[in-house]
N, C-alpha and C positions, 0 to 999 in steps of 0.2 A: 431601150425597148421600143418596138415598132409594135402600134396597135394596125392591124389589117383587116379586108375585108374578107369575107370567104374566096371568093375568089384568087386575090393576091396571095392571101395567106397560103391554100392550098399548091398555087405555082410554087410561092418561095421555100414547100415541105418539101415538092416532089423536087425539086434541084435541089435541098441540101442532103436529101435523104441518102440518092444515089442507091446502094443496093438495102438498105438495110436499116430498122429505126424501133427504138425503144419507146414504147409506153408504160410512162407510170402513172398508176394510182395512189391514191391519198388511204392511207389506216383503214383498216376495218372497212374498205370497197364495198359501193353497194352497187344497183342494179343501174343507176345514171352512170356510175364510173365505168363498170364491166360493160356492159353494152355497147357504151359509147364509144369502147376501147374498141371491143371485136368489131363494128359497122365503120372503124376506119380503117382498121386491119385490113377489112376486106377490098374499102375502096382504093387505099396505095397497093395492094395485088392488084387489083383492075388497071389501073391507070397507068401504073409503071412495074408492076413486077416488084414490087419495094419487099422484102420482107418484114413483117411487124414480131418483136416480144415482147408480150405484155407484163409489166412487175408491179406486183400488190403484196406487201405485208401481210396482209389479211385481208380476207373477205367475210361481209355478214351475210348472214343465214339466206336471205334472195337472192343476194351475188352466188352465191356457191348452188345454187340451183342452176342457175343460167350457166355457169363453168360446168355443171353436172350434163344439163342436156344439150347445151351444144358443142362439150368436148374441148374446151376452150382449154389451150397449155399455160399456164405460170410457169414463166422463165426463173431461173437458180439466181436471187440476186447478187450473185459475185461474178454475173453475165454483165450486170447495168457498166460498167466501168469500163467496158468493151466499144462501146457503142460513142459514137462523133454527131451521133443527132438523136435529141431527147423531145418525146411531147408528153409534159404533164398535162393529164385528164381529168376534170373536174377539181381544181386544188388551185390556191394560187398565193402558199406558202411554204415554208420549207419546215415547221412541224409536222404539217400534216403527211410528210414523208416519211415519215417514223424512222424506222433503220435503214429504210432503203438510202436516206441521205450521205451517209457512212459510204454508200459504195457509187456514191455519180462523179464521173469524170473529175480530178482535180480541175486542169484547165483544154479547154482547146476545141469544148462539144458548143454543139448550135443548139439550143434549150429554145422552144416552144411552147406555149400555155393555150390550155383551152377550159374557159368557164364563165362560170353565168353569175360566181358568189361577186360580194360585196365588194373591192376592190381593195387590197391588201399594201402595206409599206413596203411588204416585201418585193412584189413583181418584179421594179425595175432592177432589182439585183439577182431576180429570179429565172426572168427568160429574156430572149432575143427579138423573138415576133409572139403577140397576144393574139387570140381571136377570143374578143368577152362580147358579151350581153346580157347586161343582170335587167332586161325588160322578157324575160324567159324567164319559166321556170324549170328547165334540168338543161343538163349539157348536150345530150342528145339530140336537142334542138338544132346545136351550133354544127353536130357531125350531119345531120339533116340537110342546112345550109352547105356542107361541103362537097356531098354527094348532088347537091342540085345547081353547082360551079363547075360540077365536072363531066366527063363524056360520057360516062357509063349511067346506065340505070340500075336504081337502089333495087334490089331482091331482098325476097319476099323474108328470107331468114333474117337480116341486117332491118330490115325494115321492123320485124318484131323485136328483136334486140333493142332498138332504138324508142320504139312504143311502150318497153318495159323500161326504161329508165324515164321518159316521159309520164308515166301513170304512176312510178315511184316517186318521183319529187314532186306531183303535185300533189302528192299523196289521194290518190284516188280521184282526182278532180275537183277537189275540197276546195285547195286555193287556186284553181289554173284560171288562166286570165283569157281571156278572146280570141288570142294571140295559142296560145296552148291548144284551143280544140279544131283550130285552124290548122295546124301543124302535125295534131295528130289522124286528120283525115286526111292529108296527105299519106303518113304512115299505113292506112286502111286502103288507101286506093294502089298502094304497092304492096299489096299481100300483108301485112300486118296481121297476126292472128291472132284477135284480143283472151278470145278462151284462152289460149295458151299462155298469153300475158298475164291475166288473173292466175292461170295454175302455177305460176314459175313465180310469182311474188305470193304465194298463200303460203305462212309460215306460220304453222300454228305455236302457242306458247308452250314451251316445255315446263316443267316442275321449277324448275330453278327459277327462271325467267318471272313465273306469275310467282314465286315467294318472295321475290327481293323486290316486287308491287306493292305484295300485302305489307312487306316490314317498313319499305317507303312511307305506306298510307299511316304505319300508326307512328312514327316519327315526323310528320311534317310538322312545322312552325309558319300560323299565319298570320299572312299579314292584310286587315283591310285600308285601304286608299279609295274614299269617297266611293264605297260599292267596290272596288277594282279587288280582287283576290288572286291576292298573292303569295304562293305555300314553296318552302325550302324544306330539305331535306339531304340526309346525309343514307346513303347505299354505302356496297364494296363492288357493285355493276350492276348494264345495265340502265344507264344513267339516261338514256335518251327512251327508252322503250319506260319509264317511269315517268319520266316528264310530262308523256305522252297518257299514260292513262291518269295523273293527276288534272289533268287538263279535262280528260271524259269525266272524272267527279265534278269540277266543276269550277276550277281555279282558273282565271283568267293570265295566271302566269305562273307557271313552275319551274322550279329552279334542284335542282337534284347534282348531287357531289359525290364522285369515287374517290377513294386511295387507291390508288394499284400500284406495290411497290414502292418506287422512289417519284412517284409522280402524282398530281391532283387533275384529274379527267371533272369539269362539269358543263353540265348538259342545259339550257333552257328552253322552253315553250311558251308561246302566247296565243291566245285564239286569235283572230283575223282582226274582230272589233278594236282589238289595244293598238295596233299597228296603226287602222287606220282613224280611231278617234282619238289619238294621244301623241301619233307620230312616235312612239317608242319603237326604236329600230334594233334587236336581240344582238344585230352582230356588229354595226356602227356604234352604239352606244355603253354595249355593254360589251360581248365578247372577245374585240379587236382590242382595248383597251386593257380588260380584264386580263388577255394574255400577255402584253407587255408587262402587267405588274407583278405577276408571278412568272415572269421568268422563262416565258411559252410564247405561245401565241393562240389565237381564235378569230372564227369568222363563223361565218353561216348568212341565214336568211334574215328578214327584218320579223319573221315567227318562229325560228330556228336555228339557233346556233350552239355551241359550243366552245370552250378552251380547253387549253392544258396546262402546264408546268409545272414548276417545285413550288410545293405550300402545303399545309395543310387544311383540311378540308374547312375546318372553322374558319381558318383566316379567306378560304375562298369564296367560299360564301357571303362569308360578312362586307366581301369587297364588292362581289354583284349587288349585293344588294343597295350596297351606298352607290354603285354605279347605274341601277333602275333608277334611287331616287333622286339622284341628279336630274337625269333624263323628265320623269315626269315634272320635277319641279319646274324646269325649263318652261312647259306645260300648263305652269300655273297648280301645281296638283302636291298633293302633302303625303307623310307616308306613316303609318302607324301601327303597331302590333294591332290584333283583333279584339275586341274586349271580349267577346263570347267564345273565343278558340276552348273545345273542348267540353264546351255546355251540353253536348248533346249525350255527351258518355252516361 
């Protein structure tokens, strides 16, 4: 595996590419992945004529907005096996392929990675040339970076594509870093259209989605560490969009578990403060670990991550959780059920 800089990287795409190259996304695609995908799509049309097809399992509710209004195609994945030059987008493991892995090249394809997560065992078995930078927060950054290596200038359409995977992983500007608002005024001085960015990421919750919140809310188990609150829970999905509102109640770390099937999906959250006054990293410490023990794998952000595998969901849990409290012990820090959990009822 060759880690590259944009510039090298993007020479050694456009010569293996030749006429034609496959982009894949990771499960359940969101608006960093799809974006990221089409604003390079566009720029290997520009540069060489390359053709691009994009492959996603799935996409979540944002992502499938952005395919809705800019017409974006998903390739038939029984096309991926076709294809002698692979760039995985935003992903930089081979779970996070889902079924699409079933159909990539036995041997002989040039495999590319592009991403910003934590850095993975898998890579060097994964791709050929890297382009990472986990000091970003979305990938969009990095197709940013490749667009400003090459000849063409970024338009105004790829420019909002790439603003809407930008404003989705830092989720709103919530965690974006110096570096992020710097990157996305560039996006705004090339036609970036943020109304449209806000309209194409507004997903309001449907009935399902905010009942398997409320069923969330009244099954969690908490736990307090010196003030630090920390609540688990058992869902059937959903798992990251519960995290998520456990975190707005007011848990400094949630931890949320599906079954789907023959598989255990869980999801963590932290507010900003545990990261940075505890050094607890979601997907170094717990989720990359977490998914070698069941049988999977996981990554994410150092406030954001997730795994998968075979287990079930007691035994998943139970294992993040002794894998938090390694991490804080590390830290100097203890971990305790809450003596008051429930007092309020």
């Amino acid at each position: 595996m060759k880690q590259l800089d944009p510039s090298l990287f993007l020479r050694t795409l456009l010569q293996k590419a030749k006429d034609s190259v496959a982009l894949v996304l990771h499960q359940s695609a969101d608006p960093d992945a799809i974006g990221s995908a089409a604003a390079l799509a566009q720029l290997l049309s520009q540069e060489a004529q390359i053709r691009s097809e994009i492959f996603a399992e799935s996409l979540n509710r944002s992502a499938n907005n952005i395919v809705t209004h800019y017409q974006i195609e998903l390739a038939d994945p029984e096309e991926l096996a076709q294809h002698s030059t692979i760039v995985l987008i935003d992903l930089n493991n081979f779970e996070q392929l889902g079924d699409l892995t079933s159909h990539l090249p036995r041997k002989g394809a040039t495999i590319f990675c592009i991403d910003h997560h934590a850095p993975h065992k898998d890579l060097p078995q994964l791709t050929n040339y890297l382009l990472y930078d986990d000091q970003i927060r979305s990938t969009a950054e990095l197709i940013l970076f490749l667009w400003q290596a090459s000849t063409h200038k970024l338009g105004a359409d790829s420019a909002t594509q790439l603003a809407c995977g930008l404003v989705y992983d830092s989720r709103h500007f919530h965690i974006a870093m110096k570096n992020t608002f710097e990157h996305f005024l560039i996006l705004l001085q090339h036609g970036a259209d943020y109304e449209r960015v806000l309209s194409l990421l507004s997903t309001p919750l449907d009935k399902s989605e905010r009942i398997a919140r409320l069923k969330a809310a009244q099954r969690i188990v908490i736990y307090d560490e010196f003030g630090l609150l920390i609540v688990a829970t058992k869902i059937r999905s959903y798992e990251a969009s519960v995290c998520r509102a456990l975190i707005g109640l007011g848990a400094d770390i949630a931890i949320a578990c599906a079954d789907k099937h023959d598989e255990v999906r869980i999801s963590a959250r932290s507010n900003l403060s545990v990261n940075q006054e505890t050094g607890l990293d979601l997907a170094r410490d717990v989720m990359e670990p977490l998914g070698e023990m069941i049988g999977g794998a996981g990554g994410g952000h150092p406030s954001a991550a997730g795994a998968n595998g075979m287990a079930s969901s007691d035994h998943a849990l139970g294992l993040a959780l002794q894998l938090i409290r390694k991490a804080l012990k590390a830290h100097q820090a203890e971990f305790q059920p809450a003596s008051d959990q429930g007092s309020d009822r």
